[in-house]
C-alpha positions in Angstrom: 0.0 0.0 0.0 1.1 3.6 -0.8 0.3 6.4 1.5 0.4 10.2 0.5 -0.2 13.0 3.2 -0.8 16.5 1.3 -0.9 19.2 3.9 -3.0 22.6 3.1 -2.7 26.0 4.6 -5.6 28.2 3.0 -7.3 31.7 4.2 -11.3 31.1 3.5 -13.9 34.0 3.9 -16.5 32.6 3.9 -20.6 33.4 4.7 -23.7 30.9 4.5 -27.2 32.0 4.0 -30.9 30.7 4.9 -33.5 30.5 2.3 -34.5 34.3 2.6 -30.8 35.4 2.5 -30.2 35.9 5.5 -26.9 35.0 7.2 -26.6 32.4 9.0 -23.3 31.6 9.7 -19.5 33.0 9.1 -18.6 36.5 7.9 -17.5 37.3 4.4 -15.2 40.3 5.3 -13.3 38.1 7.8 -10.4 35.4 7.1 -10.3 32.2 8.7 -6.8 30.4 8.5 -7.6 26.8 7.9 -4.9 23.9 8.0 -6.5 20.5 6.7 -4.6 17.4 6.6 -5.9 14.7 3.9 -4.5 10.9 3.1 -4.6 8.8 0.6 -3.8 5.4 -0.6 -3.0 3.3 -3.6 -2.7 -0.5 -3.3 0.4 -1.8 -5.1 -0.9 -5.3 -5.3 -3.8 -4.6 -8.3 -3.0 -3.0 -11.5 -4.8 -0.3 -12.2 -5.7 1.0 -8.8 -6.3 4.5 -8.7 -5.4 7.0 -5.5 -8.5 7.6 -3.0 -8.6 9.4 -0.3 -8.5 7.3 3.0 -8.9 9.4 6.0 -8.3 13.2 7.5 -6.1 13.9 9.8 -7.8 16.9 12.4 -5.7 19.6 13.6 -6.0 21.6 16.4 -7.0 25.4 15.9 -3.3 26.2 17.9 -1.5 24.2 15.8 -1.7 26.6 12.5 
């Protein structure tokens, strides 16, 4: 099995809405540092096997 870990670092604004418009979460004006950590695998053993992603490692908020 093959493993890749891709780590991101990203700024999102970002701002949801109900079905009226109003907000209902987030702030567009504001950025959120984000830092998501995503795996994935590729089995060795069967031609042809294509990369998928296999699990998310969570990070802490402090650990940015």
């Amino acid at each position: 099995m093959f493993l890749l870990r891709f780590s991101f670092h990203l700024s999102y604004k970002f701002e949801a809405y109900d079905a009226k418009g109003a907000v209902v979460a987030g702030n567009k004006d504001k950025e959120v540092l984000v830092r998501d950590i995503w795996v994935f695998e590729k089995s060795q053993f069967h031609p042809g096997a294509y990369w998928r992603l296999c699990g998310r490692i969570p990070v802490k908020p402090g650990d940015i």
